[in-house]
C-alpha positions as CSV (number, residue, x, y, z in Angstrom):
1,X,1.1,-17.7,-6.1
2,X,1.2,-20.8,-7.8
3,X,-1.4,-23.7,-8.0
4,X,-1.4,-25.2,-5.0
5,X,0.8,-23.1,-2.8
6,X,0.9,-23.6,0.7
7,X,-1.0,-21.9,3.4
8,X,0.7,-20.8,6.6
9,X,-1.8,-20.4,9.5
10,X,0.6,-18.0,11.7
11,X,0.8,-15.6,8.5
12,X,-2.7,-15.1,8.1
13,X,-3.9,-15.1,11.2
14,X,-1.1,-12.1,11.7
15,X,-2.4,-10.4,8.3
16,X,-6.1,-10.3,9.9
17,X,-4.5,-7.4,12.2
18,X,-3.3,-5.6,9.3
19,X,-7.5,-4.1,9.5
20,X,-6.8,-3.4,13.6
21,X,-5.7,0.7,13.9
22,X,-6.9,1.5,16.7
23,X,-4.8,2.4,19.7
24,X,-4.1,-0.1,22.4
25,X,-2.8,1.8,25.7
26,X,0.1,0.7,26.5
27,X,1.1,-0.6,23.5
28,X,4.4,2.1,21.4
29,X,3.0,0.9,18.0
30,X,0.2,0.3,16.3
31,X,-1.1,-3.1,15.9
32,X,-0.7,-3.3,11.8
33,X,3.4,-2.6,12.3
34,X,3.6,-5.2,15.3
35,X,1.8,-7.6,12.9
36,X,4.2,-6.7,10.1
37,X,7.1,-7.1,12.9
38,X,5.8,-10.4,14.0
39,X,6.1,-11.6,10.4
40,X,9.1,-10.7,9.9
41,X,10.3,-12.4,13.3
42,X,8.7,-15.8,12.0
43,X,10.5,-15.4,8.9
44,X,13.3,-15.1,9.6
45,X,13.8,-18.3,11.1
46,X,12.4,-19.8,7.1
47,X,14.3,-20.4,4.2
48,X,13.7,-18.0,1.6
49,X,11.9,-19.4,-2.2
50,X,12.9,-16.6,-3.8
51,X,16.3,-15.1,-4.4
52,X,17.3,-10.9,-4.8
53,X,19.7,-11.7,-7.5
54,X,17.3,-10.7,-10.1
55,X,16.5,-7.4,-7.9
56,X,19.6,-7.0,-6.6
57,X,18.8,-3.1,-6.0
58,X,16.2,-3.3,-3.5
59,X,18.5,-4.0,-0.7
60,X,20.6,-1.8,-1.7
61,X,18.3,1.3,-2.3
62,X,16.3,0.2,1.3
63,X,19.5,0.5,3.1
64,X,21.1,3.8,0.9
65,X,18.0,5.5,1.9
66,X,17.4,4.4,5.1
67,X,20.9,5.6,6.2
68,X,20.0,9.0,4.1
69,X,16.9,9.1,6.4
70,X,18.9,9.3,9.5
71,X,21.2,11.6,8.6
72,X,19.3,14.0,7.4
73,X,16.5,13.7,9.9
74,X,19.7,14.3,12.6
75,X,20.8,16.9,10.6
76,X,17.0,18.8,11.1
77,X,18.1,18.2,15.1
78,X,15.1,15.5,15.2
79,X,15.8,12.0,16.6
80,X,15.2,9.3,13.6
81,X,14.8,6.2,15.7
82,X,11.2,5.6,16.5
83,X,10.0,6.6,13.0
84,X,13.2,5.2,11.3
85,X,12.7,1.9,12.9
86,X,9.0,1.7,11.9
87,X,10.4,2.1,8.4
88,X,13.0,-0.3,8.5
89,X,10.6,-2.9,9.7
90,X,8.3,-2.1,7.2
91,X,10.8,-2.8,4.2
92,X,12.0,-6.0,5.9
93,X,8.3,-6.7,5.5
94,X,8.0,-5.9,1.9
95,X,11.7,-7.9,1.2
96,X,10.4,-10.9,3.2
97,X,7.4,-11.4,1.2
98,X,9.4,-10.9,-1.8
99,X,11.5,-13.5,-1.0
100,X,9.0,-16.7,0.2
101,X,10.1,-15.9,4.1
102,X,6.4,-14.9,4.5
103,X,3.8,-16.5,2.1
104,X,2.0,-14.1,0.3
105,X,-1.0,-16.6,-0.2
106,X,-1.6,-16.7,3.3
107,X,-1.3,-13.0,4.2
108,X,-4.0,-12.2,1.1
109,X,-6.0,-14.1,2.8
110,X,-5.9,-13.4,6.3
111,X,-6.5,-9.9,5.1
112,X,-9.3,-10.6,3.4
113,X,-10.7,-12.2,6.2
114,X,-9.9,-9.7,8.5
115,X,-11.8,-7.3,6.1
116,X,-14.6,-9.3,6.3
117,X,-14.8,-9.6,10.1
118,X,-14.1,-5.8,10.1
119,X,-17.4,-5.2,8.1
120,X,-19.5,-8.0,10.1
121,X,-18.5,-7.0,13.3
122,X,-19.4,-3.1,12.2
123,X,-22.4,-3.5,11.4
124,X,-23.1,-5.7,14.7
125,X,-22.2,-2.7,16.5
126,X,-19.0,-4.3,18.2
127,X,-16.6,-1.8,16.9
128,X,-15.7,2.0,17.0
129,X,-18.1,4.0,14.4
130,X,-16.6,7.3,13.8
131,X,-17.6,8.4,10.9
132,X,-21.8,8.5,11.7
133,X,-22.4,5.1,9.7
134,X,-19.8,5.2,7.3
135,X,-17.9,1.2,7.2
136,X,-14.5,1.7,9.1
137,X,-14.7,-0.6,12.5
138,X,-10.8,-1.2,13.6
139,X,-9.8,0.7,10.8
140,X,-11.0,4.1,12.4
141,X,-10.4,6.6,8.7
142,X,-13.0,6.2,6.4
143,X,-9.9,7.1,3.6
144,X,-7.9,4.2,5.6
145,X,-10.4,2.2,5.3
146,X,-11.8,2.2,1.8
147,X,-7.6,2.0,0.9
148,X,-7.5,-1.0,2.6
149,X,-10.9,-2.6,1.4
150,X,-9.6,-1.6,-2.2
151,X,-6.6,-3.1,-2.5
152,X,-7.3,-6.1,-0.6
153,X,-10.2,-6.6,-2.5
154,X,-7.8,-6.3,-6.0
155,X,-5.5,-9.2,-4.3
156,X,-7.9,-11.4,-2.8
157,X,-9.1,-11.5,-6.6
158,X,-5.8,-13.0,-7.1
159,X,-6.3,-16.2,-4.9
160,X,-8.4,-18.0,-7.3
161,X,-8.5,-18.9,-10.8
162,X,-12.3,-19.0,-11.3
163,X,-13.5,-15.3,-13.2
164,X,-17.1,-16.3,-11.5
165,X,-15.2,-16.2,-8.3
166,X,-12.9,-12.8,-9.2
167,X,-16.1,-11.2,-10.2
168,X,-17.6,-11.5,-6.9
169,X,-15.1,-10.6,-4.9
170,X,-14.4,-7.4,-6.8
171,X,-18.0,-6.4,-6.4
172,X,-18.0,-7.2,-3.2
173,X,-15.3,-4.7,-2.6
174,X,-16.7,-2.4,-4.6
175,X,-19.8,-2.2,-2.2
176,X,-17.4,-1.9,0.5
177,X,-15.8,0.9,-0.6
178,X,-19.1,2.8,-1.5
179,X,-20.1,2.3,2.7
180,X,-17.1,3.8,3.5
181,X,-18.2,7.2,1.9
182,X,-14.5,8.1,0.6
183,X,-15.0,9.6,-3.0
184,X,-11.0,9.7,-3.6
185,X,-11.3,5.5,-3.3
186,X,-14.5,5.2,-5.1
187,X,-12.8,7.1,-8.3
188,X,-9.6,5.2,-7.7
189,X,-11.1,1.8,-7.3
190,X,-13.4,2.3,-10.2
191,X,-10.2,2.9,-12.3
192,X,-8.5,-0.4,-11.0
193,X,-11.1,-2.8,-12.2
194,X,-11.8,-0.9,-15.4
195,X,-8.2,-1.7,-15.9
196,X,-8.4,-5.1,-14.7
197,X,-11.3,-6.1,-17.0
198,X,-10.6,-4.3,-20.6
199,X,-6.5,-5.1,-19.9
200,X,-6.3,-8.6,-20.4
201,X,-6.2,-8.8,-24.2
202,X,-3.9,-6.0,-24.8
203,X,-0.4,-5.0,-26.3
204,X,1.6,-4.0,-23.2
205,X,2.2,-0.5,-24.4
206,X,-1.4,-0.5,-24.9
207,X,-2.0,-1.8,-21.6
208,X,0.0,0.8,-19.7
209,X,-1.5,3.2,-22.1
210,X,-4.9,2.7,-20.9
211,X,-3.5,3.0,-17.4
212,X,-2.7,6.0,-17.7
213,X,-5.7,7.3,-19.5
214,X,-7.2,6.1,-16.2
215,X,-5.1,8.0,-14.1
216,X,-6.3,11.2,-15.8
217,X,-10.0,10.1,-15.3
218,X,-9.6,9.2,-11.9
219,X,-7.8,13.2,-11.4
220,X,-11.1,14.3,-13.5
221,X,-13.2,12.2,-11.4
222,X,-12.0,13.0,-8.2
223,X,-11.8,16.6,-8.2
224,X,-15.9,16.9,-9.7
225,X,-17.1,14.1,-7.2
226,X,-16.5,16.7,-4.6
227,X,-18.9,18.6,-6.0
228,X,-21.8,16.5,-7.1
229,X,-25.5,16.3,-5.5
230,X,-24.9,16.0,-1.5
231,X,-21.1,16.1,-1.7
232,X,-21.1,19.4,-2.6
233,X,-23.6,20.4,0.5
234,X,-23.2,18.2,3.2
235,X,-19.3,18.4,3.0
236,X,-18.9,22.1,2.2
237,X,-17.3,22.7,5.8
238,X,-15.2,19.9,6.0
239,X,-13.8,20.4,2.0
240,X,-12.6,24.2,3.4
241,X,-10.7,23.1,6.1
242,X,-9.1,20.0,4.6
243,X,-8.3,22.8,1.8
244,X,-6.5,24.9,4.3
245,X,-4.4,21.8,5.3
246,X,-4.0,21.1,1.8
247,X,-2.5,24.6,1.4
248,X,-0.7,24.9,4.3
249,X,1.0,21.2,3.0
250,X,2.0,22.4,0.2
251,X,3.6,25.8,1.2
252,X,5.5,23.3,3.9
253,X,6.6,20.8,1.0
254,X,7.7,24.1,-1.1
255,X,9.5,25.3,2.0
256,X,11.1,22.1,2.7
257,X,15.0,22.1,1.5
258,X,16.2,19.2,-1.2
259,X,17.0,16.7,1.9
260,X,14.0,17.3,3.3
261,X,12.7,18.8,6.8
262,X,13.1,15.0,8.8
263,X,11.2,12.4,9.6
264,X,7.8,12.9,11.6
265,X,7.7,16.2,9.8
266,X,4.2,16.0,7.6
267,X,2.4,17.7,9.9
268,X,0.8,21.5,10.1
269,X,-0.5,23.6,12.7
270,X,-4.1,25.3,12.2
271,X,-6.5,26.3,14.7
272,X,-4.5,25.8,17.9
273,X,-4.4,22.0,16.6
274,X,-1.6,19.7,14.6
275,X,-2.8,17.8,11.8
276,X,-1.5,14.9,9.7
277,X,-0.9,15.7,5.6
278,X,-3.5,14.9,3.6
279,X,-1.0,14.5,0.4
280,X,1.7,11.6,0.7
281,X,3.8,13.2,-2.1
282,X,3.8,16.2,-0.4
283,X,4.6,13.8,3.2
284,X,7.2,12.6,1.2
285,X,9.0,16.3,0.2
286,X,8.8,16.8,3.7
287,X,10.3,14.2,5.4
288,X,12.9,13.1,2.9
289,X,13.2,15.7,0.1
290,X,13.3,15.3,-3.7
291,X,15.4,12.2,-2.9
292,X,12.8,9.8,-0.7
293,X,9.9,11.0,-3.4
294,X,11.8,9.9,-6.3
295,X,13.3,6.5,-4.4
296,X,9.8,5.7,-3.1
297,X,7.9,6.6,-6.5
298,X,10.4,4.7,-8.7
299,X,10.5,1.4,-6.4
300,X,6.2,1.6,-6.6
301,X,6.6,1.9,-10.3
302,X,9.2,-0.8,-10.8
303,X,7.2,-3.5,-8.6
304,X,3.9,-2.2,-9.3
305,X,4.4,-2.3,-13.3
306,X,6.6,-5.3,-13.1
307,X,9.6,-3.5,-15.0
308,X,12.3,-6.4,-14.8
309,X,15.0,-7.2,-17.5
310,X,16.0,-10.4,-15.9
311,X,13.4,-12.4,-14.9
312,X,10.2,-12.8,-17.7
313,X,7.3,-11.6,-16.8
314,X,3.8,-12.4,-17.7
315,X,2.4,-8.9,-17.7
316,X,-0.8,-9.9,-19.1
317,X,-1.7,-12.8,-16.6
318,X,-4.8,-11.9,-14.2
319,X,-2.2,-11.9,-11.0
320,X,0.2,-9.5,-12.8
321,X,-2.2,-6.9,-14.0
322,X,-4.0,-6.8,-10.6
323,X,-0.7,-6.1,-8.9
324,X,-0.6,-2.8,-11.4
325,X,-3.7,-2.4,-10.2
326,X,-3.7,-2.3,-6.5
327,X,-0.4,-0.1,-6.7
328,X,-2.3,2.6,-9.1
329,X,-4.6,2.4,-6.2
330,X,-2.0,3.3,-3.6
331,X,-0.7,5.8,-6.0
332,X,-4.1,7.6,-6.1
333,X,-5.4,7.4,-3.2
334,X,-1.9,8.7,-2.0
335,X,-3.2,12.5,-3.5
336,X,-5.7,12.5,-0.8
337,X,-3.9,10.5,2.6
338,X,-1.5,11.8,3.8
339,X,0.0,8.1,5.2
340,X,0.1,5.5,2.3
341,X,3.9,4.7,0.9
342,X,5.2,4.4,4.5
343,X,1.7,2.5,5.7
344,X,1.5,-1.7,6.3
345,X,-0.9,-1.9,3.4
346,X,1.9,0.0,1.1
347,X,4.6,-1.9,1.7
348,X,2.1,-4.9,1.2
349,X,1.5,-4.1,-2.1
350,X,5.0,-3.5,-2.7
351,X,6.5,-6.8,-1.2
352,X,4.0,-8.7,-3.7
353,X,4.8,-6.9,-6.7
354,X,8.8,-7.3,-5.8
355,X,7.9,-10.7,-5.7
356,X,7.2,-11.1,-9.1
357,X,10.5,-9.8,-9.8
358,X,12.6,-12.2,-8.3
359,X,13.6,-16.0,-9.5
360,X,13.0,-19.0,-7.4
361,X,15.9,-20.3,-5.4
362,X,17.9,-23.5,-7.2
363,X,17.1,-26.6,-5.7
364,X,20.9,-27.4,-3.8
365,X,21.8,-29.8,-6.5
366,X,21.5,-27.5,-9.5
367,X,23.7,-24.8,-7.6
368,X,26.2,-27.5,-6.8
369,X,26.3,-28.6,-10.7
370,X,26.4,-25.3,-11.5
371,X,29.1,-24.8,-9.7
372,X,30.6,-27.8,-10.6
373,X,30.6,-26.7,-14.6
């Protein structure tokens, strides 16, 4: 984002239903993925800023295993398009915002905002509360939620240049991620701004060092929170049967062959009832093999840690370092939700750091000199 970037009304005011989850009858899709749609509608009728030539790959991998998706998915005797499409839309989102079509200014901040009506509007008593007093409004999942509060909270940091201002709004987030109760995001978040603060004067191979020093802590952190003071008590029923799903997951994602069981697939039956994954790497096995977990991992890590050799990078600016951060947060909260690559907010943070990646488009009479040479 540079100084002075535009700001596109339609965008964020489409971004603020990135926060809305719950179920509108009548409605096929969830609100956050006809927000995402709606985007990518508007855009394309915009000329792009930004150009793939430096990422060449991403269309090409989106497509390659999007077509890999449906075969193998048809293959398993399951039909592809519903959840296929979703996809599809979701990775036109990410490639949009890459390329300028949608303004990633504007969307940061009509999240942001729609966080903060979310939270005001909670606590008003004007939206859904099920989680007994725990902050989740429209977002409904108290693990949704604190995702989404994390990570937007990491990026609206990005939107201005005054630390006084940064400071805030990462404390800020931080609060809201303690009211949502989810020790998985508290551990994660922590990480994130650990990173963000003691990052900015380091070697790079330091820097992605320290990273992953974090990534251990927040494993260390995350498996004792469950059993400190209250936790340990007050969740002791629920721990046991996310457990069993836990278990059952696993055994699925062990059972699943190298292509993968098809899409829709992350799901286990305990109890007379079917329940969602509470692992995304194990989702991932299941739906699309060893081949959509290493595709999806490696496009995180690219964008996420800014891995380019043709466009520089400034890995140590504020705006680079929080995009490592906000995908690390994906990444770890993605251990303990069982929706987060293929989710609005993924692909969010994925279209920003692929961003990053690419150059800006030649003004017209540059290419034409170019060309002229």
């Amino acid at each position: 984002m540079p100084p002075g970037h535009s700001a596109r009304i339609i965008d964020a005011l489409l971004a603020m239903l990135l926060v809305y989850r719950v179920a509108v009858p009548g409605v096929p899709l969830p609100i956050p993925q006809l927000a995402a749609i709606a985007l990518v509608a508007i855009g394309l009728f915009r000329a792009p800023t930004r150009t793939f030539s430096a990422a060449s790959w991403y269309p090409v991998v989106a497509i390659a295993l999007l077509g890999f998706l449906a075969v193998e998915t048809l293959i398993n005797d399951i039909d592809p398009l519903r959840r296929g499409l979703n996809i599809a839309s979701l990775m036109l989102f990410s490639a949009f915002l890459a390329t300028g079509r949608i303004d990633v200014g504007s969307v940061i901040k009509g999240l942001g905002v729609g966080l903060v009506l979310n939270a005001a509007m909670f606590y008003l008593h004007l939206t859904p509360d099920d989680y007994q007093g725990r902050l989740t409004g429209f977002l409904q999942d108290k693990n949704a939620s604190a995702l989404v509060y994390a990570v937007g909270a990491v990026l609206l940091a990005m939107v201005t240049r005054k630390v006084l201002w940064r400071m805030l709004i990462l404390a800020v987030g931080g609060a809201a991620v303690l009211l949502t109760d989810s020790r998985t995001t508290m551990a994660a978040y922590a990480v994130a701004v650990v990173f963000l603060l003691v990052s900015g004067r380091m070697h790079r191979a330091v820097e992605l060092l320290a990273l992953t020093i974090g990534v251990f802590v927040f494993l260390w952190a995350d498996d004792n929170l469950t059993k400190l003071g209250d936790y340990a008590v007050t969740r002791e029923g629920s721990d046991a049967f996310r457990m069993r799903i836990d278990t059952a997951a696993s055994l699925k994602a062990q059972a699943a062959p190298w292509y993968g069981s098809g899409l829709g697939t992350a799901t286990v039956h305990l109890d007379s009832g079917t329940w969602f994954f509470h692992n995304s790497y194990d989702g991932l096995i299941v739906e699309g093999g060893i081949v959509l977990l290493v595709l999806m991992l490696a496009m995180y890590l690219v964008t996420g840690l800014g891995l380019s050799t043709r466009v520089e990078i400034d890995a140590l600016s504020f705006q680079s370092r929080a995009i490592t951060a906000a995908t690390a947060i994906v990444c770890m909260c993605a251990l303990r939700l069982g929706e987060v690559f293929f989710a609005p907010i993924g692909f969010l943070v994925l279209g920003i750091g692929l961003a990053r990646l690419l150059a800006p488009v030649a003004p017209k009479g540059e290419r034409f000199a170019s060309a002229s040479r």
